[in-house]
C-alpha positions in Angstrom: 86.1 154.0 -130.3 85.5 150.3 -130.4 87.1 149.9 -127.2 85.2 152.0 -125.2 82.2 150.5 -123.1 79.2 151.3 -122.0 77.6 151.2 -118.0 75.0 148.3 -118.3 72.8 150.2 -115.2 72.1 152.9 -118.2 70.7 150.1 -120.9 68.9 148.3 -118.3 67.1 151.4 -117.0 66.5 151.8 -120.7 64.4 148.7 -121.5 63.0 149.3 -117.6 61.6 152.9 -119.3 60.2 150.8 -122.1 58.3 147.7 -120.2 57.0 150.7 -118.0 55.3 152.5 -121.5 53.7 149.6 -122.4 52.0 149.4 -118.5 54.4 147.2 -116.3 55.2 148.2 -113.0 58.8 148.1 -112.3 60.9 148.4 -108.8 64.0 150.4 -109.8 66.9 148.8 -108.3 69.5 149.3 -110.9 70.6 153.0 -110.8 73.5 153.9 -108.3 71.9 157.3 -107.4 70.5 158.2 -103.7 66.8 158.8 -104.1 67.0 161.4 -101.4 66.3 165.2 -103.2 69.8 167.6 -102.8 69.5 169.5 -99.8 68.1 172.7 -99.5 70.9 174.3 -98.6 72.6 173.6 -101.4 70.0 174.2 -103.8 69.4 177.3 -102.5 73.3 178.7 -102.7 73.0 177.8 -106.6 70.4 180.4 -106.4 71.8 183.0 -105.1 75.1 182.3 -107.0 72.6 182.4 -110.6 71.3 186.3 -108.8 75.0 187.3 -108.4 76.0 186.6 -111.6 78.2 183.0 -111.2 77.2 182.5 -114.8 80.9 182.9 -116.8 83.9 180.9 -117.3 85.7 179.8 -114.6 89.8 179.3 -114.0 90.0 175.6 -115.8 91.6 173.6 -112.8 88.5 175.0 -110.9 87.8 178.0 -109.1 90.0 179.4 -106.5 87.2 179.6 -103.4 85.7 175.9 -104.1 89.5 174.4 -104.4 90.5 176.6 -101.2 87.5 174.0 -99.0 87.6 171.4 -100.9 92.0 171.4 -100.2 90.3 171.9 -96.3 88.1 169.2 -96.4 90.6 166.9 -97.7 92.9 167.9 -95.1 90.9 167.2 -92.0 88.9 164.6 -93.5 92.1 162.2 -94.6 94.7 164.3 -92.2 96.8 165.3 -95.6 98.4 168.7 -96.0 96.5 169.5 -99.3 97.0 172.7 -100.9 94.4 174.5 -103.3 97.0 174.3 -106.2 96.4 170.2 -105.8 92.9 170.3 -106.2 91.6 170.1 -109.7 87.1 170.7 -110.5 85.7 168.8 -113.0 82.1 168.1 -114.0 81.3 165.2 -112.2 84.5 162.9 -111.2 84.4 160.6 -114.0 87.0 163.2 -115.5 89.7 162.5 -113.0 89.3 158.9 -114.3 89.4 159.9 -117.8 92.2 162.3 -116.9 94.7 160.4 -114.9 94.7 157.9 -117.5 95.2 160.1 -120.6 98.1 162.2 -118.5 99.8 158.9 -117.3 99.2 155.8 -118.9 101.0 155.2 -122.3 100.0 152.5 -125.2 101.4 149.1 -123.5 101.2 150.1 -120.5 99.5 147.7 -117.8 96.7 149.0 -115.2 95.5 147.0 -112.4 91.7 147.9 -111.3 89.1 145.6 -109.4 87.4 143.5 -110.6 83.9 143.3 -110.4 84.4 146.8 -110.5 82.8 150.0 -111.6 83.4 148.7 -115.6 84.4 152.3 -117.2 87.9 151.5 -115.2 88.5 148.6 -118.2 86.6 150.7 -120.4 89.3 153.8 -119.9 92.6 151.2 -119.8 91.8 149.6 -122.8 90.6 153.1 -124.9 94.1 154.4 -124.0 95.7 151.4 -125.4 97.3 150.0 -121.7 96.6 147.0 -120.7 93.7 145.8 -117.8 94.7 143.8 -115.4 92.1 142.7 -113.3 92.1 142.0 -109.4 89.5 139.5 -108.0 87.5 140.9 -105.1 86.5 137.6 -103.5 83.3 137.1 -101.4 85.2 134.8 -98.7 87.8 138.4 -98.2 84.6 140.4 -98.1 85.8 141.7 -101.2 88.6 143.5 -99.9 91.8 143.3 -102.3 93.9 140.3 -101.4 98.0 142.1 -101.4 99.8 139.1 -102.2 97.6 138.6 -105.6 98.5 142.6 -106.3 101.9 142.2 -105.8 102.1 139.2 -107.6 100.3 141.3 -111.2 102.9 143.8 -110.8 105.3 144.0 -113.0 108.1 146.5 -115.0 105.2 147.8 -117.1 102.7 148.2 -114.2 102.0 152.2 -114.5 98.7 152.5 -112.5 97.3 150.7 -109.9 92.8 151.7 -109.2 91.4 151.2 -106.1 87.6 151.9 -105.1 87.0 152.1 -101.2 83.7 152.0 -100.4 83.2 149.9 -103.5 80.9 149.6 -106.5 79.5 146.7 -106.8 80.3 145.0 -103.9 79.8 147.3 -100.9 83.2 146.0 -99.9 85.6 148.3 -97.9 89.7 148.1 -97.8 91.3 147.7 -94.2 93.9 149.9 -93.2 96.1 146.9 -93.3 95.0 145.7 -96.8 96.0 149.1 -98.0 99.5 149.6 -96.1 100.4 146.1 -97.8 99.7 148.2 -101.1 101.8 150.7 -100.5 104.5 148.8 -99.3 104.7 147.2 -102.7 104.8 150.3 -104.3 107.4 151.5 -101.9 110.5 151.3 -104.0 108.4 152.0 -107.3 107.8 155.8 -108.2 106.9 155.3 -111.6 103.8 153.6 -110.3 100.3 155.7 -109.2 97.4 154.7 -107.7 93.9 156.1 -108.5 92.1 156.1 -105.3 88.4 156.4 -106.5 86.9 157.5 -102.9 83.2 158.7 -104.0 81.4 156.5 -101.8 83.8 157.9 -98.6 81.2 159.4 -96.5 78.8 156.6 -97.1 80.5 154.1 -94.8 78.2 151.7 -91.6 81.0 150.8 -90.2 84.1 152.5 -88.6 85.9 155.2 -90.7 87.0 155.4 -94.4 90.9 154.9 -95.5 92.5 156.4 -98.1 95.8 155.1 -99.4 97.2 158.4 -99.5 97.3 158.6 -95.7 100.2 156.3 -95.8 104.0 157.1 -96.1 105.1 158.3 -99.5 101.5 157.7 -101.1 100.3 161.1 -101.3 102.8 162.1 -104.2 102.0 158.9 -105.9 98.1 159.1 -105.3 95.4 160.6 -107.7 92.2 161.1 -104.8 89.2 160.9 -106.7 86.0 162.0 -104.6 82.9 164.4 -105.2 79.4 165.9 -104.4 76.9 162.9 -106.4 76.7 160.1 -104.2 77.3 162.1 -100.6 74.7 164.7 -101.6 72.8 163.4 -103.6 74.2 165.9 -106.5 74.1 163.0 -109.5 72.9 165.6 -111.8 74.6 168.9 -110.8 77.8 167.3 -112.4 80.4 168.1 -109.7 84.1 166.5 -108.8 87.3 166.8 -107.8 90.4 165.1 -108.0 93.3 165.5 -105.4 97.1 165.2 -106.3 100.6 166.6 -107.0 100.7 169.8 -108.0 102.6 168.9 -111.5 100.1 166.4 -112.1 96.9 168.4 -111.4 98.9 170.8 -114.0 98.3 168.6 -117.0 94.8 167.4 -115.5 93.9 171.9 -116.0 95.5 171.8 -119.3 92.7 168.4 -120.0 90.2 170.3 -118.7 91.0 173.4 -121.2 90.8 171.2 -124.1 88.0 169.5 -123.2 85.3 171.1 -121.1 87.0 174.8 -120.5 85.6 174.9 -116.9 83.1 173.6 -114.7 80.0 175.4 -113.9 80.4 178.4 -112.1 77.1 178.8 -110.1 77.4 174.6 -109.6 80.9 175.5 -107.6 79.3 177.5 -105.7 77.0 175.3 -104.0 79.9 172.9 -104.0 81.3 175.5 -101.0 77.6 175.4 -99.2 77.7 171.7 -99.4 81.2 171.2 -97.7 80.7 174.2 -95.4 77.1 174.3 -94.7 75.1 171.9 -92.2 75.7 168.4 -92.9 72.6 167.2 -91.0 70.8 165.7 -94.6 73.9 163.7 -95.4 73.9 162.2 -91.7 69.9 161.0 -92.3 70.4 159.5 -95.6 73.1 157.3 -94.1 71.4 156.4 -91.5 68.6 155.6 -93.6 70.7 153.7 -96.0 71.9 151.8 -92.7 68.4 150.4 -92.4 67.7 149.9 -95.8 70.4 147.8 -95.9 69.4 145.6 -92.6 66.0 145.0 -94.8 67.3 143.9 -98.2 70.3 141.8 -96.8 68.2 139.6 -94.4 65.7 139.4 -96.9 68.1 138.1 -99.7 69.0 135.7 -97.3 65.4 134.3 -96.9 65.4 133.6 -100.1 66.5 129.9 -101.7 69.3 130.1 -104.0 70.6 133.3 -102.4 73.2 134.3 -100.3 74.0 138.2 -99.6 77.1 139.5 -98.0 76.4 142.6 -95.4 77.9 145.8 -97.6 80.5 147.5 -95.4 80.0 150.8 -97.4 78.0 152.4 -100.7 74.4 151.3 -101.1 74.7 148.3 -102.8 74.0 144.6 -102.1 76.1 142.0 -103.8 74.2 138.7 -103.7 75.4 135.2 -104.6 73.3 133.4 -107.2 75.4 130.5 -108.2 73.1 128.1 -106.5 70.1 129.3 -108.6 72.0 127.4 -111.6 71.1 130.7 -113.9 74.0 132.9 -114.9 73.8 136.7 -113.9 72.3 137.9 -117.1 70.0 136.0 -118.3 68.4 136.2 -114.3 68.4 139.6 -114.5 66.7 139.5 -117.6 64.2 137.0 -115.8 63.4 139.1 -112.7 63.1 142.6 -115.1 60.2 140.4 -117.4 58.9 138.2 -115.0 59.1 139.8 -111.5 59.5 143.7 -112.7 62.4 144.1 -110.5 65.2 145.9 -112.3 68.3 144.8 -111.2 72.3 144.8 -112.8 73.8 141.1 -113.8 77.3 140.6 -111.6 78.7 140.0 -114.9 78.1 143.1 -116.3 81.2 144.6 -113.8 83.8 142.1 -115.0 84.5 138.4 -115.2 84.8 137.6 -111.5 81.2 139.6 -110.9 79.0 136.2 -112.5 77.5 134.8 -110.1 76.2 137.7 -108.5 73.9 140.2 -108.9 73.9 143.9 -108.1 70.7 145.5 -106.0 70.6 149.0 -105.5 69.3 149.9 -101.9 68.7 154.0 -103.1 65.0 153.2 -102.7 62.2 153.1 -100.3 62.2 149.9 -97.7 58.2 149.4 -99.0 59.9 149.0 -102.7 62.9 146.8 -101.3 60.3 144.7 -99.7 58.3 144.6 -102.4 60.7 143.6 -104.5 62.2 141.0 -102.5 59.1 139.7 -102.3 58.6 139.5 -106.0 62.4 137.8 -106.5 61.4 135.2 -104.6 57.8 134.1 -106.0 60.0 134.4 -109.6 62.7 132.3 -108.4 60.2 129.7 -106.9 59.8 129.0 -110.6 62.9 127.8 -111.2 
């Protein structure tokens, strides 16, 4: 148990609850949650799911009509022949994290994951007892995964190799070329898999997502990792799913028996309205994200001491602090206290994330300007 960590974005949103008790107004900028309300739709099928009765156990791996579209959506949507006996439901995707490491990855093993990166990826390695290996996403790459440093951290006890495309923190999205350079170091090695974390997919500004198991000979060695929180703004209904081989997703159901039984029934159920119904809400809150980005991007840039990157993907900005001569934590700290902006230190996604400083944009442009505003009058303090 000591190895496991915790998500900083949940402690700081914790002393943010307490400032605002005792009367401070704070802009939330650290939770990675749209602020957008689930479509209708969707809300509406888990209704009528609750008034037929969708209120029992369900087949472990998930339940036959939700991995029948989800095995559809995956097929159009990466151009993969997926089958429903390769899709596996769990309650939110986290699981297939939890999963593919607890099915593959023995004690002494050695993952590689990004770094910053979403941190329950080091979090997972080291609670199974492998080994992380981290992999610097670099601002002057836009934070794409260089190939020659992977293939340089691979070795004969590699067993796992996590990517994250859109990514958490950085916004940063892998090329298709980044990615074939992946898989052509994993070409001779079928003892390694990749977790392809792919949550953010449909929240991408520019050109289209790429999954690694597109490529030759990647889809048997690819756990797909994707789900309804971010895309439909479903953070609470708990909902994922994890795409792979069939063996695989056999010993992810028998996980799921001994942990959870089943996910919710009536949930699945709008799962299926979400995929197959109108997809009109999930086209404006992009859009809107597109502009919310514009805003809190050029403003960072306004600001002295700040540099921001323009996120390819997700709905984060990534800006550079170094020149402010603070360290990520303690000016998050400052700008919670002082400027009652709630944001998450850099640092708190890994070694090579201080320095930086990760803004949520999941919140109205008056709040983003607001609290851009309010960043800059603290850091005129300095």
């Amino acid at each position: 148990m000591k190895a496991l960590e915790t998500e900083t974005a949940f402690e700081v949103l914790a002393k943010a609850k307490i400032l605002e008790k005792q009367g401070k107004n704070i802009i939330h900028l650290e939770i990675g949650e749209p602020d957008f309300d689930t479509p209708k739709n969707i809300k509406e099928a888990a209704e009528r799911a609750l008034d037929a009765g969708y209120t029992h156990y369900s087949p472990s791996s998930g339940m036959p009509e939700l991995k029948q579209v989800i095995a559809e959506h995956i097929s159009e949507t990466r151009k993969l022949d997926v089958r429903p006996e390769e899709v596996v439901i769990t309650p939110g995707a986290k699981p297939i994290m939890f999963f593919s490491m607890l099915a593959l990855v023995n004690q002494g093993d050695e993952v590689l994951y990004p770094n910053p990166g979403f941190p329950v990826y080091e979090s997972l390695i080291k609670f199974v007892g492998a080994k992380p290996v981290p992999i610097p996403l670099k601002e002057e790459n836009e934070f794409g995964l260089d190939p020659e440093c992977v293939k340089e951290k691979i070795t004969g006890k590699t067993k796992m190799i996590i990517l994250n495309s859109p990514e958490n923190p950085t916004g940063g999205v892998l090329t298709h070329e980044q990615l074939k350079a992946i898989a052509d170091c994993l070409e001779n090695r079928d003892d390694v898999f990749v977790l392809s974390d792919e949550i953010y997919s449909r929240i991408i500004y520019e050109g289209k997502p790429e999954s690694i198991s597109q490529l030759p000979g990647m889809k048997e060695k690819t756990i797909l990792l994707d789900g309804f929180s971010k895309t439909y703004a479903m953070t609470g209904w708990r909902l994922g799913y994890g795409v792979m081989r069939k063996d695989i997703a056999g010993k992810m159901a028998q996980l799921m028996t001994n942990s959870n039984s089943c996910t919710n029934t009536f949930v699945q159920m709008a799962g299926i309205e979400a995929l197959k119904g109108p997809q009109t809400e999930v086209d404006k809150m992009v859009s809107e994200f597109r502009r919310r980005r514009q805003v809190i991007v050029d403003g960072l840039n306004k600001i002295d001491g700040v540099t921001c990157k323009k996120p390819h993907g997700a709905f984060y900005a990534f800006p550079n602090i170094t020149a402010t001569g603070m360290d990520s934590r303690k000016l998050g700290d400052r700008l919670m206290n002082d400027a009652g902006v709630a944001v998450l230190p850099g640092a708190s996604f890994g070694d090579f994330g201080e320095g930086y400083l990760r803004l949520s944009f999941a919140n109205s442009v008056e709040n983003i300007k607001l609290a851009l505003d309010r960043i800059e009058k603290s850091l005129m303090k300095l």
